[in-house]
C-alpha positions as CSV (number, residue, x, y, z in Angstrom):
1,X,21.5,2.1,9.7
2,X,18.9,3.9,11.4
3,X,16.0,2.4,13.5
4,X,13.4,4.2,12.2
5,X,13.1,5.5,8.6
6,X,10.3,7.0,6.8
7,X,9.7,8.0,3.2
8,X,7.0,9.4,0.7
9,X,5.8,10.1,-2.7
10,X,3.1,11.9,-4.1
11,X,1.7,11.0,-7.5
12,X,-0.6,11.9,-10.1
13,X,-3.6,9.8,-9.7
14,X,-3.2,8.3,-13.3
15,X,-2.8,4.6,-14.4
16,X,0.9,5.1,-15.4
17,X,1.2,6.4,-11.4
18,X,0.9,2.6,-10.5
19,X,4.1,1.3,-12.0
20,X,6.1,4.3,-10.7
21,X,4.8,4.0,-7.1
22,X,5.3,0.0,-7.2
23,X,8.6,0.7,-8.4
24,X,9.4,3.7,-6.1
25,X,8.2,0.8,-2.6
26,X,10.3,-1.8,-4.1
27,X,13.6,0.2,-4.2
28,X,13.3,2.1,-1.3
29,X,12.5,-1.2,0.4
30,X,16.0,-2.5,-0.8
31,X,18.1,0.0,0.3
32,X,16.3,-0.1,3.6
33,X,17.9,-4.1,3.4
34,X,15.1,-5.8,2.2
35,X,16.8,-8.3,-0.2
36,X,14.3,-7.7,-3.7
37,X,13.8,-12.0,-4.0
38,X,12.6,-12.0,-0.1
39,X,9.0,-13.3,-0.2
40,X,8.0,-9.8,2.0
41,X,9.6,-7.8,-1.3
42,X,7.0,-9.4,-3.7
43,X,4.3,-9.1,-1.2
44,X,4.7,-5.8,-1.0
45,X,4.9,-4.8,-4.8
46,X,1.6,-6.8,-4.9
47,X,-0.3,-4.6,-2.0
48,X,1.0,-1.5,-2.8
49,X,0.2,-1.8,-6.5
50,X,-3.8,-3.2,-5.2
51,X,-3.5,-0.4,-3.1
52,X,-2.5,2.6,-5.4
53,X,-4.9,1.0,-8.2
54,X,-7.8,1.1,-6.1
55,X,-6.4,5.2,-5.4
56,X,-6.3,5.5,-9.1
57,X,-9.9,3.8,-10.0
58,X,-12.2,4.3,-7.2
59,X,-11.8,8.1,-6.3
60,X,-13.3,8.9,-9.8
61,X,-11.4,11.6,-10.7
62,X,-11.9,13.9,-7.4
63,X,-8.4,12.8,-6.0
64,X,-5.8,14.8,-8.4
65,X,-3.2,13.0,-6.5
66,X,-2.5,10.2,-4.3
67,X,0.6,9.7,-1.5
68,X,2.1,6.8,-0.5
69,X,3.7,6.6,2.5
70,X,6.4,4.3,4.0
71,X,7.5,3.6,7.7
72,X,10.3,1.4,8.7
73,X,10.8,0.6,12.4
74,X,13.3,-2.1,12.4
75,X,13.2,-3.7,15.8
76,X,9.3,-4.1,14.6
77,X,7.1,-3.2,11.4
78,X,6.9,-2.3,8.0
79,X,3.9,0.7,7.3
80,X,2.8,1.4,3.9
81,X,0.0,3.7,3.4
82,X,-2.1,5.1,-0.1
83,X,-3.4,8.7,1.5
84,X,-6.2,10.0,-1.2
85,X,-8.8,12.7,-1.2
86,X,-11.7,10.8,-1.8
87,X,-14.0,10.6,1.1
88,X,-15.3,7.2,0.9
89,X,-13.8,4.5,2.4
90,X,-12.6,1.2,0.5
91,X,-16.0,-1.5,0.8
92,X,-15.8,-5.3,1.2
93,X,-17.8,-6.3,-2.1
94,X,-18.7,-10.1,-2.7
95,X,-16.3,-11.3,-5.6
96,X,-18.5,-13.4,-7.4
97,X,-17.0,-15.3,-9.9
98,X,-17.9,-13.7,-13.1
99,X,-16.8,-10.2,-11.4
100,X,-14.1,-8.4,-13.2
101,X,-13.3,-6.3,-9.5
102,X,-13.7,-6.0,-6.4
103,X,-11.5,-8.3,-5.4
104,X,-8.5,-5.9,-4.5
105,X,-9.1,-5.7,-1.2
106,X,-9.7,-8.6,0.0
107,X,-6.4,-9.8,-1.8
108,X,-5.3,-7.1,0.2
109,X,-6.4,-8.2,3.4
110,X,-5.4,-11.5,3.0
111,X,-1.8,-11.2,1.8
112,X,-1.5,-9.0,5.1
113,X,-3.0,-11.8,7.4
114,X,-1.0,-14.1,5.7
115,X,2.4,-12.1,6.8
116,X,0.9,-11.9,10.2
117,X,0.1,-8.4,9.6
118,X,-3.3,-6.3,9.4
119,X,-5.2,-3.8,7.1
120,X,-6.3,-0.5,8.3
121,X,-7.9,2.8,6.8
122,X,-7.7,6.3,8.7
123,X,-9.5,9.0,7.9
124,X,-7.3,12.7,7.3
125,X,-8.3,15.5,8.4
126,X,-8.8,17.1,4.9
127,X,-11.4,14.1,4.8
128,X,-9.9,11.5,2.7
129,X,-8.6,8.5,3.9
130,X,-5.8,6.3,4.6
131,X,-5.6,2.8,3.8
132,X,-2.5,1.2,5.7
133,X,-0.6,-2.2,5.8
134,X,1.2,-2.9,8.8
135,X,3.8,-6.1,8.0
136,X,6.3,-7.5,10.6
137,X,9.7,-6.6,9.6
138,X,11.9,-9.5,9.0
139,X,15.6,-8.3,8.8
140,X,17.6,-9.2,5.9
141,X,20.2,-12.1,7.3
């Protein structure tokens, strides 16, 4: 198996995208070795589908489409981007406790830390951004 393998998908930005691109992570994931009941595997379904919702809800309809991208290097890290059009940047809110959102990214952010990985945005040079989760790869045993 290679050491390095990267894949992508670009998707209406639509609720119904959400599933699909949780769906689309979590195999690719697996064949890359990543047994689908490892505690990463869930992880993963759970920040890309933050990650793709916030792609589908916040650009407010000026993003047609949204990619996400996925980096493998084996010996080190997992990559999983959400590329949009939308110029501005995710925003740490307060989640106050009667507030129905907001809270995505800092879920986000703290699932990351909590895998010993980090959180990210980069802007492209079309000027959207990039918001990008960088997990430690834990080969399958």
């Amino acid at each position: 198996m290679a050491d390095h393998q990267e894949a992508s998908v670009t998707l209406p930005s639509e609720p119904a995208s959400v599933p699909v691109a949780r769906r689309y992570v979590a195999e690719l994931l697996t064949e890359w070795g990543l047994p689908v009941e490892a505690e990463t595997a869930e992880t993963v379904r759970l920040v890309v589908s933050e990650l793709v919702t916030n792609a589908v809800l916040h650009t407010f309809g000026t993003s047609p489409t949204f990619t996400v991208d996925v980096a493998l290097d084996r010996h080190e890290r997992l990559r999983i981007g959400v590329t949009d059009s939308h110029p501005r940047w995710p925003r740490r809110l307060p989640a106050a406790v009667q507030q129905d959102n907001g809270r995505g990214m800092v879920i986000v952010r703290w699932l990351a830390a909590e895998c010993g990985g980090r959180l990210s945005v980069t802007p492209t040079p079309e000027g959207g951004k990039t918001v990008w989760i960088t997990l430690p790869w834990v080969a399958a045993a």
